[in-house]
Structure formats: structure tokens, C-alpha cells
C-alpha positions as CSV (number, residue, x, y, z in Angstrom):
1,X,30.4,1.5,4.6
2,X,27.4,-0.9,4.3
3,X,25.7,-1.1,0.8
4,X,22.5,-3.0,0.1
5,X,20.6,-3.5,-3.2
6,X,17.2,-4.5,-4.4
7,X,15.9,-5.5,-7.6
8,X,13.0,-3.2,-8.0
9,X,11.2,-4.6,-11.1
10,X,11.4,-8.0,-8.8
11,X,9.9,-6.2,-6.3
12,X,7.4,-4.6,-8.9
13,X,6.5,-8.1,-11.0
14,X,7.1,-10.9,-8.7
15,X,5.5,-10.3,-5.3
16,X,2.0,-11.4,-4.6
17,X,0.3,-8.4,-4.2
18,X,2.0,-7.0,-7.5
19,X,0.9,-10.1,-9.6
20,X,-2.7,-9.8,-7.7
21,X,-3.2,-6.4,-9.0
22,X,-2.2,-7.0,-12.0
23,X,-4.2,-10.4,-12.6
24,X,-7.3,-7.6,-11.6
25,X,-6.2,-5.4,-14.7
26,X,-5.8,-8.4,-17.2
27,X,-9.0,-9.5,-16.1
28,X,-11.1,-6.3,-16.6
29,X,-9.7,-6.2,-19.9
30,X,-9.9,-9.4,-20.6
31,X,-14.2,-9.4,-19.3
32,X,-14.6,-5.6,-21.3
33,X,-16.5,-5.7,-24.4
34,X,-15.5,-2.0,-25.9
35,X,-18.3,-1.1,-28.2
36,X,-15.5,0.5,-30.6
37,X,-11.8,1.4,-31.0
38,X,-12.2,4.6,-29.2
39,X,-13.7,2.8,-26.4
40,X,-11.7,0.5,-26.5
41,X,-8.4,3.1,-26.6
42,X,-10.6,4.7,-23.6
43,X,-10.4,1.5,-21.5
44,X,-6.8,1.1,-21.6
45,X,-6.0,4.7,-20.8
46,X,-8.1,4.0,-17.6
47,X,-6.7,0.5,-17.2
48,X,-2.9,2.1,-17.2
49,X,-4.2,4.7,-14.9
50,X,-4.8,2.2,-12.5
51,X,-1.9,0.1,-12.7
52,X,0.5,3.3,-12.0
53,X,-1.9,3.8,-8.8
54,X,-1.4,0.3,-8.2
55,X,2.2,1.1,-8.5
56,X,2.8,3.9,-6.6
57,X,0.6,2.0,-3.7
58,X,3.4,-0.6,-4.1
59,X,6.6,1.4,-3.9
60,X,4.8,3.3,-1.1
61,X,4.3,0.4,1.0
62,X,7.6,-0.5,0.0
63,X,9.8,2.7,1.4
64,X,9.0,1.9,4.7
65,X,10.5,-1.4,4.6
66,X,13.5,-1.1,2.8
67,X,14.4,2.0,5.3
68,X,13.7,0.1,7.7
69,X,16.0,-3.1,6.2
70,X,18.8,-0.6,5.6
71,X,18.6,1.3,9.3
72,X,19.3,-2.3,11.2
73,X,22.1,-3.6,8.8
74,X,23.5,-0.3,9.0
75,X,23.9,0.9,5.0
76,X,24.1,3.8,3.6
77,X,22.4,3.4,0.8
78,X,20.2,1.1,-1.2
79,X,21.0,0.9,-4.8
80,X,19.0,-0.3,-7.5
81,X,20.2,-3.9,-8.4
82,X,20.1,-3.0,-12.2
83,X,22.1,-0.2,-12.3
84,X,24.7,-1.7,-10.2
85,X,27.5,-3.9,-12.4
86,X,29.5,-5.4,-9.4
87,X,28.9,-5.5,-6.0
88,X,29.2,-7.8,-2.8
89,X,26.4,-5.8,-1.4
90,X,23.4,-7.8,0.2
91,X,20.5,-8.2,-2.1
92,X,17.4,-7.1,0.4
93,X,14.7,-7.8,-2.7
94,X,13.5,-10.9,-0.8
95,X,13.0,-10.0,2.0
96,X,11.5,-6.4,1.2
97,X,8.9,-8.3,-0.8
98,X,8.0,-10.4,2.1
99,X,6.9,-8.1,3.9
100,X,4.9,-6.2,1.4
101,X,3.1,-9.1,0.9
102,X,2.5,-9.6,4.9
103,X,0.6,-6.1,3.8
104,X,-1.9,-8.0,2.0
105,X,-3.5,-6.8,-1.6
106,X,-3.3,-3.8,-2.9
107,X,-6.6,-1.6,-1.8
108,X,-7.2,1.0,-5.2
């Protein structure tokens, strides 16, 4: 039985297009100039709104790959490097997030 891992908040906070889209967040609320604290409040409800689109666009681009990784080596499942306290499974988080880079940035 063929198990594989991958480090999802690797694949969440280190590949390009993750640290693009968040770079886009920092800097529109970095360049905001909230009149007050409820608009200010206002602009980071809408700013954390987007980064769980940004997110989800991610992980969806994701899933493809990884069942694609896991179909040619032959696993049966992919576990979540984190949760996982011993293994010799392969670690795929490398090359998932190659390839969701290859996708290029993140369109919201």
C-alpha cells in the first residue's frame, strides 16, 4: 500500500502564487487610508474575504495535481504531513507546488 504526504500550509505559504496573492493583500492594506476604525474594521473583513477566495483558488488548482501525483505512484491516500507522526511515505509538497506555480497567479 503506497502512502504519500504533503505539507499543506507549505503548499498554502510558500509557493509563488500563494506569496503573490498574499503580497496583493498586504499591499492594499498597507496603501488604504481608512477614514476611521469602522472602516478600517470594514477593510479587513473584505481583505480576509479575499484571501480565503484566494485560498480556495489555491487548493482548487491544487486537487488536480496531487490526484494526479497520487494516481501514477500508485497511493492510496495522501495524508496531511502535519497530522502524520511517522512515516516513510513520499513527501509530494514539492512537487505539487511546482506545478501550481506553472499555473501562474492567482486570477480573483
Amino acid at each position: 500500500m503506497t502512502l504519500l504526504t504533503l505539507d499543506l500550509r507549505s503548499l498554502l505559504d510558500s509557493c509563488k502564487v500563494g506569496i503573490a496573492a498574499a503580497q496583493s493583500l498586504e499591499k492594499a492594506w498597507n496603501e488604504a487610508k481608512p477614514a476611521n476604525d469602522a472602516a478600517k474594521q470594514q477593510l479587513l473583513r473584505e481583505l480576509e474575504g479575499k484571501r480565503d477566495s484566494l485560498r480556495g483558488l489555491l487548493l482548487a488548482r491544487a486537487k488536480p495535481v496531487i490526484t494526479e501525483l497520487a494516481k501514477k505512484k500508485g497511493a492510496v491516500a495522501v495524508l496531511e504531513k502535519g497530522t502524520v507522526l511517522w512515516t516513510e511515505a513520499e513527501d509530494i509538497t514539492a512537487q505539487v507546488i511546482a506545478k501550481v506555480d506553472a499555473g501562474g497567479p492567482l486570477k480573483v
